[in-house]
C-alpha positions as CSV (number, residue, x, y, z in Angstrom):
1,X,0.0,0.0,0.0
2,X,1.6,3.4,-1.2
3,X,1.8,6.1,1.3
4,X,0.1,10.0,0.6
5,X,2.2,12.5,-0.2
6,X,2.1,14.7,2.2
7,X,1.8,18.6,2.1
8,X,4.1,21.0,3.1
9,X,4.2,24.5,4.5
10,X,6.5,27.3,4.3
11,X,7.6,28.6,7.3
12,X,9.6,31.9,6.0
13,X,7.9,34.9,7.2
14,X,6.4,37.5,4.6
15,X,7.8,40.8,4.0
16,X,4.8,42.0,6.1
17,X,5.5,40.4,9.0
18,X,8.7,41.4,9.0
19,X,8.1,45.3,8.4
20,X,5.9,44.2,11.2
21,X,8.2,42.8,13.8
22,X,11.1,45.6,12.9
23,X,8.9,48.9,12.7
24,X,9.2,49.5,16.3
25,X,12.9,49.5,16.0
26,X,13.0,51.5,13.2
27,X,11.0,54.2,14.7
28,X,13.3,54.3,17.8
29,X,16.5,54.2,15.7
30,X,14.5,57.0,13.2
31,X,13.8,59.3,16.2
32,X,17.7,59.1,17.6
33,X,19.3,59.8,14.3
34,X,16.6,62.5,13.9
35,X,18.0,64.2,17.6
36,X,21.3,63.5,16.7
37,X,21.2,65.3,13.5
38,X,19.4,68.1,15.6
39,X,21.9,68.4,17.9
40,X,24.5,68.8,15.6
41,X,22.9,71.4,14.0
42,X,22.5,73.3,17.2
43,X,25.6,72.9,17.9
44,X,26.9,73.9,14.5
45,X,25.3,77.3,14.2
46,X,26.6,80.4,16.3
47,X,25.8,79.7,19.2
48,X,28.3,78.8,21.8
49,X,26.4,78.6,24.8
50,X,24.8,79.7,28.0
51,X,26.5,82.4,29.2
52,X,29.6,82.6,26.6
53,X,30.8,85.9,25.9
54,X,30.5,85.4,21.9
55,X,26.7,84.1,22.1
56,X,24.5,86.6,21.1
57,X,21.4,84.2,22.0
58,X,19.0,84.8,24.8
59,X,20.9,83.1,27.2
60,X,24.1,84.2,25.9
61,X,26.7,87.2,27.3
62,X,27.6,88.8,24.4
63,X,25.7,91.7,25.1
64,X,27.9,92.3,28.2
65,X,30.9,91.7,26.5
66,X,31.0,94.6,24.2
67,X,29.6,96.7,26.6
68,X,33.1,95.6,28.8
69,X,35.2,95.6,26.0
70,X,33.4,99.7,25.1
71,X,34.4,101.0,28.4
72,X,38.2,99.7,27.8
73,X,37.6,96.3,29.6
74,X,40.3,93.7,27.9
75,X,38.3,90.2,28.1
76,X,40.0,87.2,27.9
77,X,38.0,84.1,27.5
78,X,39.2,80.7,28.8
79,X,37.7,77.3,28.3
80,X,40.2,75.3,30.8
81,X,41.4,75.8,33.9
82,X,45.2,76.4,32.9
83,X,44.3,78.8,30.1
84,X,42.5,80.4,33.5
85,X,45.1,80.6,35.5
86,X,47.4,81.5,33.3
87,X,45.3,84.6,32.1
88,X,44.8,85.5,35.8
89,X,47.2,88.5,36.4
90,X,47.7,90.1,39.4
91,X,45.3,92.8,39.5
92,X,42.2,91.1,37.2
93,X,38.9,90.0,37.6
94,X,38.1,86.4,37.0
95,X,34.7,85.2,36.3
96,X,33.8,81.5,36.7
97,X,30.4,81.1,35.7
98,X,30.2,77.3,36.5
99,X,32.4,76.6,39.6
100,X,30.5,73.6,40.8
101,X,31.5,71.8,37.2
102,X,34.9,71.8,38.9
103,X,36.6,68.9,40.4
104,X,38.3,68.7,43.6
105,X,41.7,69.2,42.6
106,X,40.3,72.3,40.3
107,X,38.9,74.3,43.0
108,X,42.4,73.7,45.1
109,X,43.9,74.9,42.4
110,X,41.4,77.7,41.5
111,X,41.9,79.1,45.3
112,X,45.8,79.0,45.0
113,X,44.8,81.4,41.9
114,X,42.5,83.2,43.9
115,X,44.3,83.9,47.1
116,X,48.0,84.8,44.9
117,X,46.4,87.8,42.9
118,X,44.9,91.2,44.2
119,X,41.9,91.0,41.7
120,X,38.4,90.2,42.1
121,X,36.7,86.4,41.7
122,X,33.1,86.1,40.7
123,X,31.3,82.9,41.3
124,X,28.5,82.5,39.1
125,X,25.8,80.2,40.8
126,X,28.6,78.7,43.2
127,X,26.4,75.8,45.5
128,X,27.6,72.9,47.8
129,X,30.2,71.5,45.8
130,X,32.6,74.8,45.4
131,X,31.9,76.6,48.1
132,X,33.7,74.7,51.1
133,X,37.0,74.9,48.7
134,X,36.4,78.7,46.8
135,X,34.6,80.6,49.6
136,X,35.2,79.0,52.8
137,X,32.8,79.7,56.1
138,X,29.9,80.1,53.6
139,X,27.3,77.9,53.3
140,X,24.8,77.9,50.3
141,X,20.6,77.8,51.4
142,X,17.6,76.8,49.2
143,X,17.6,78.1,45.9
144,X,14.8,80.8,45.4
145,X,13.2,81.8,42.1
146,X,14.8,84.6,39.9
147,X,12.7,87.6,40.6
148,X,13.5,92.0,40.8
149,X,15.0,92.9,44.2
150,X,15.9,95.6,45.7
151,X,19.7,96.0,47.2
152,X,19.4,95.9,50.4
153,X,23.0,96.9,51.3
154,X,25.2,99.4,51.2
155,X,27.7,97.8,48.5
156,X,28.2,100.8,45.9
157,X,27.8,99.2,43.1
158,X,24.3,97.5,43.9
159,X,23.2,101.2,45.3
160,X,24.5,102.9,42.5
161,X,22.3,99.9,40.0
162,X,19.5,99.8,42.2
163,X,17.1,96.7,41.8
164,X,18.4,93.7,39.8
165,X,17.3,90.2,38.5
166,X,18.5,88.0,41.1
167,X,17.6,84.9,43.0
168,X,19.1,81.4,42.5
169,X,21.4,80.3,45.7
170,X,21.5,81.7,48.3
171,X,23.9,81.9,50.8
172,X,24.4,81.9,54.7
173,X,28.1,83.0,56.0
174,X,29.7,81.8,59.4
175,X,29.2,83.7,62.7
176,X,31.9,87.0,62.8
177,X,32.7,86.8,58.9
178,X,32.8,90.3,57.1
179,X,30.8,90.1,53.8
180,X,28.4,92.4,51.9
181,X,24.9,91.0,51.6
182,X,22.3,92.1,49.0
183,X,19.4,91.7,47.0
184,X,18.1,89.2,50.0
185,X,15.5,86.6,49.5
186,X,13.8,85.7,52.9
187,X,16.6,87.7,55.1
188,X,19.5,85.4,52.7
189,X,21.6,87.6,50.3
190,X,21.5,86.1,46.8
191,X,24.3,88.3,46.1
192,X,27.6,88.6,48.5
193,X,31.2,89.5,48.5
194,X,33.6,88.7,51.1
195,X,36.8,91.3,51.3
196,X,40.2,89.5,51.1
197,X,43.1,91.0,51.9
198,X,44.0,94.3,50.7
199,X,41.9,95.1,47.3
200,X,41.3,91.5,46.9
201,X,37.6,90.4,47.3
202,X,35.2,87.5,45.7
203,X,31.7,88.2,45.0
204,X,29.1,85.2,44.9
205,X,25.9,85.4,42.5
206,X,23.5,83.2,42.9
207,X,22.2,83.4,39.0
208,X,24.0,84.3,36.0
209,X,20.6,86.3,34.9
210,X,22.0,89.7,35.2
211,X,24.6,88.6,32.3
212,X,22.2,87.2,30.2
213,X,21.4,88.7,26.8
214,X,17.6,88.9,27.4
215,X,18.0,90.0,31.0
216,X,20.4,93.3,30.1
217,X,18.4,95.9,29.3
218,X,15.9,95.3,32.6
219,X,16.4,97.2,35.7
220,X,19.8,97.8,36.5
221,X,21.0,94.9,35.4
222,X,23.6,96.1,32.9
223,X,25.0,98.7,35.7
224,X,25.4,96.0,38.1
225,X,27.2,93.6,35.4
226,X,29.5,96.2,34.2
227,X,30.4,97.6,38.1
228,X,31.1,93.7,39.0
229,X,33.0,92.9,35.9
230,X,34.7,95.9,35.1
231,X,36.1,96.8,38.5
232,X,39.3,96.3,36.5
233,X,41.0,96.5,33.3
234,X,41.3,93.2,32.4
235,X,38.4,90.4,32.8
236,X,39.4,86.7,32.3
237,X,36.1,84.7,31.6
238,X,36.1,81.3,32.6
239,X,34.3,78.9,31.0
240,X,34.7,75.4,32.9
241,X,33.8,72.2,31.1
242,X,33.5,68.8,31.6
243,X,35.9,68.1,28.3
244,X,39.2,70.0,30.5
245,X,42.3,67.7,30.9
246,X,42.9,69.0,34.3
247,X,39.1,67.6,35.0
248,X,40.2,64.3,33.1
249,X,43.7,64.0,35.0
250,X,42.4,65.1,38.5
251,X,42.6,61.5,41.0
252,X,39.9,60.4,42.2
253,X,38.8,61.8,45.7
254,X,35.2,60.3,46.0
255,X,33.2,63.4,44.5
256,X,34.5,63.0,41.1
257,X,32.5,60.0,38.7
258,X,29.6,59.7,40.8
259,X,26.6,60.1,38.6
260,X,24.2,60.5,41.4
261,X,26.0,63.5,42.6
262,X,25.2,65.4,39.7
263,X,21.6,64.8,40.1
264,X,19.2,67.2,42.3
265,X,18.0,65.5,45.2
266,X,14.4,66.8,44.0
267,X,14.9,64.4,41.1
268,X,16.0,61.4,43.8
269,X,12.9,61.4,45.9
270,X,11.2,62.1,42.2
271,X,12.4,59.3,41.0
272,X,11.7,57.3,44.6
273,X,8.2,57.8,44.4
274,X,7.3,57.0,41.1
275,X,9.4,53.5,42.1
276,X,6.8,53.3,45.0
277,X,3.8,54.2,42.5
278,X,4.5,51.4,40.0
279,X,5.0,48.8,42.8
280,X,1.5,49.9,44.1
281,X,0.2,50.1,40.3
282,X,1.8,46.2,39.9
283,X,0.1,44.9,42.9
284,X,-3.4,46.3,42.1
285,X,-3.1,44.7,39.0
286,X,-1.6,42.1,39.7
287,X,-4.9,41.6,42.6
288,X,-7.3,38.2,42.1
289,X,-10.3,39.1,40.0
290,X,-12.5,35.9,41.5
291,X,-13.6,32.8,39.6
292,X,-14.3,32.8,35.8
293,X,-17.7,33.2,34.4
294,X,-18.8,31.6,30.9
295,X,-20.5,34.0,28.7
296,X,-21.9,33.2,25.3
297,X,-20.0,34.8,22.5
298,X,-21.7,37.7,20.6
299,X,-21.2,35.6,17.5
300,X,-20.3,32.3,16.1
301,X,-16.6,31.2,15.5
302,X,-15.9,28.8,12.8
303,X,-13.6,26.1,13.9
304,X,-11.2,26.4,11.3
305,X,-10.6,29.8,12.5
306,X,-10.3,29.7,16.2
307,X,-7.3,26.6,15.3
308,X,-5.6,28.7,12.9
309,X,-5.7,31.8,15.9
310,X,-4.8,29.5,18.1
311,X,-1.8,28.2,16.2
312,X,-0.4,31.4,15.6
313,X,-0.7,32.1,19.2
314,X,1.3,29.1,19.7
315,X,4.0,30.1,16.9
316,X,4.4,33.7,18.7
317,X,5.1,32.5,21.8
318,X,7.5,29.5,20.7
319,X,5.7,27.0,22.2
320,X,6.3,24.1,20.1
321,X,6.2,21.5,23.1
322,X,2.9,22.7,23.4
323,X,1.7,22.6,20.1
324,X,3.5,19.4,19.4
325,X,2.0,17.7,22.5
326,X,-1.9,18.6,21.5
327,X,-1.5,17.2,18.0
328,X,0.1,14.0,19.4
329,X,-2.8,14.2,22.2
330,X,-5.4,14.4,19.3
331,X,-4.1,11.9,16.8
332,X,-4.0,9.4,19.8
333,X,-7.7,10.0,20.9
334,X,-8.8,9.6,17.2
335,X,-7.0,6.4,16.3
336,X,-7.5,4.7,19.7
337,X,-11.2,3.6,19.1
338,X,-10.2,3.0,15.7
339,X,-7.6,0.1,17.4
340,X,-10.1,-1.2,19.7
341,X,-8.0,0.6,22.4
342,X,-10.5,2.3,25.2
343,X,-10.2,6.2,24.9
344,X,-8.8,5.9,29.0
345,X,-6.2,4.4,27.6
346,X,-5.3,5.9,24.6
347,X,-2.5,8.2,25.8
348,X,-0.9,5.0,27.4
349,X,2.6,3.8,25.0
350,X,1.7,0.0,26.5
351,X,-1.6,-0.1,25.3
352,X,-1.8,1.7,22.6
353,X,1.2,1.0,20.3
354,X,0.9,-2.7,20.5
355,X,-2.7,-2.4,18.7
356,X,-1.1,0.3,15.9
357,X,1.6,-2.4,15.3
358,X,-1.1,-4.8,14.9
359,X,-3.3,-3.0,12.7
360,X,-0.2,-1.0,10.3
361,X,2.7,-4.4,10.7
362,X,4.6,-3.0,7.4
363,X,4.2,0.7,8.6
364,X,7.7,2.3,7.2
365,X,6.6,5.0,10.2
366,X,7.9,4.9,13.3
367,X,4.7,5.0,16.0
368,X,6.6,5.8,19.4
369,X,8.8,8.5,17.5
370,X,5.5,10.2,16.1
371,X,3.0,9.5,19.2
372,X,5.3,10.1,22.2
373,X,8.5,11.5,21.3
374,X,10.3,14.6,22.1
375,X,9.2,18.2,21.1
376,X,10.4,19.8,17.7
377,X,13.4,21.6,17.8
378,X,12.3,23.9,15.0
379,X,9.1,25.0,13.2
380,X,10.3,23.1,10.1
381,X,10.2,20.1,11.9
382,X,6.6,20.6,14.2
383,X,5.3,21.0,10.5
384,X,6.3,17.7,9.8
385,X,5.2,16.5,12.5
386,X,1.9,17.1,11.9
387,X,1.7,16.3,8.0
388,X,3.0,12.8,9.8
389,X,0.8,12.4,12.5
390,X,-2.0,13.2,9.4
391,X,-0.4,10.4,7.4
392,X,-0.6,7.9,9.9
393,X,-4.4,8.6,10.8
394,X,-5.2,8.1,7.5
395,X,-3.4,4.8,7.5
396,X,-5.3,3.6,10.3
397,X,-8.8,4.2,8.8
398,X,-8.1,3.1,5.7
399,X,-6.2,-0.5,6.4
């Protein structure tokens, strides 16, 4: 007796499926080449950055700068801290405008600078990190929102400019220490300058805003730049960066590589509580929703259908134990009466492949193999399994 040909079925996927499977991942890798092209435009075009003396955008100082450089003020801009220090002559002003960016070994290095010249420092925005090393006995407060204050002191140059933009840090000095406090927020100066020896002195502003492009031409803003900065003739700007040498050579003294010390603590408990929401979200969801209830379905199913749903299911998840286990289970429920085997029985090996020997003796298939063997190693081969297990059904009904 000849055996059926059996059919077979192509297991490649379609170009469809596998637009479908890689579109996500083609969207996410769209959207980063899409920033990343935007970012290099940005940084591309003119403008060099908050608070950089050549940036004529909002947030830029270029403003300033000519006004400095119009009164006779030399400006010397610096991007690392020996260009800095270097620039720093004995009787100059020195801005930083990002002394937290600094390392450890920068800011001991930045004071050395400090305390040899008879010039003037400005700290731009100087918190916890700088302040123990570049203005020691001060202590920095909650930060408080940019807003128009008054002076408050008797420091010429904020009487002379009157009220200013100012706000940011705010700082608290230590019992007996001399220092000029203005423009306060909530009794704390937001700005302060501490008298060093002789005409040496460093002033601390809490926010760059008075420097800003957009912020100039409000109150008296532009006076109180140009009195801070151009106290004398020449004004080294100092623009720290993360990209420095000295930053990149400085050992390591515990503050320096630790991500989490970069990040507010605002954004820590932030990032805390959403933790603690999700957990909570999980557990209400994950929460027993009570014993199932039939329902009759709105409409009719074919059967053909819900298998072929229920086989893809199967193929998505890889479960070809499973699927390879309910066709076996199947094929040996249907031939079982067919052997004279009871259905109780069917799924038994003892019982029921002594009766298919019986009924198929010159069977080229091999029954134990194809009724209780292992589970496919590939789709390929569940696919044959089945267009077997088909074969040898037909065998049985029709010897």
């Amino acid at each position: 007796m000849s055996r059926p040909a059996t059919s077979t079925t192509s297991t490649a996927p379609s170009a469809r499926q596998l637009w479908t499977r890689a579109r996500g991942a083609a969207l996410v890798l769209a959207l980063i080449l899409i920033g990343g092209l935007a970012l290099a435009t940005l940084r591309s075009s003119d403008a060099h950055g908050s608070l950089d003396p050549r940036s004529a955008d909002p947030n830029g100082s270029r403003a300033v700068a000519e006004l400095l450089k119009s009164h006779g003020i030399e400006l010397t801009l610096a991007t690392t801290l020996d260009e800095a220090t270097a620039a720093t002559d004995a009787d100059a002003t020195l801005l930083v405008t990002t002394p937290d960016l600094l390392t450890q070994s920068q800011q001991s290095t930045l004071r050395r600078t400090m305390t040899d010249t008879t010039g003037r420092t400005i700290l731009v925005g100087a918190g916890r990190p700088s302040l123990d090393t570049l203005a020691p006995g001060v202590t920095s407060a909650t930060s408080t929102p940019v807003e128009n204050r008054a002076p408050s002191c008797t420091l010429a140059a904020a009487t002379r400019a009157g009220s200013a933009d100012l706000g940011g840090e705010r700082y608290r000095t230590a019992p007996g220490t001399t220092a000029d406090s203005c423009y306060l927020s909530e009794g704390l100066p937001t700005l302060l300058r501490l008298p060093g020896q002789n005409t040496t002195d460093t002033v601390l502003l809490g926010s760059p805003d008075i420097l800003y492009n957009k912020r100039l031409d409000q109150q008296g803003n532009a006076s109180l730049a140009l009195q801070l900065l151009g106290s004398r003739p020449h004004l080294v700007w100092y623009l720290p960066s993360l990209t420095d040498a000295s930053a990149a050579d400085a050992p390591d003294d515990g503050t320096t590589g630790n991500f989490l010390s970069l990040i507010p603590s605002g954004w820590l408990w932030g990032t805390l509580q959403l933790a603690i929401a999700a957990l909570l979200a999980a557990i209400w969801r994950a929460r027993r929703l009570g014993p199932l209830v039939t329902e009759r379905l709105p409409v009719a199913l074919r059967a053909s259908e819900a298998t072929e749903g229920r086989a893809r299911l199967y193929r998505k998840a890889n479960a070809r134990d499973r699927a390879a286990s309910v066709l076996r289970t199947a094929t040996r429920a249907r031939i079982a009466p067919l052997l004279g085997v009871p259905v109780q029985d069917a799924h038994s090996a003892d019982r029921l492949l002594p009766a298919l020997s019986a009924r198929l003796p010159e069977t080229t298939a091999d029954p134990l193999h194809l009724l209780f063997g292992p589970a496919p190693a590939d789709d390929a081969t569940l696919i044959r399994l089945a267009d077997q297990l088909d074969a040898l059904e037909r065998e049985v009904r029709t010897s």
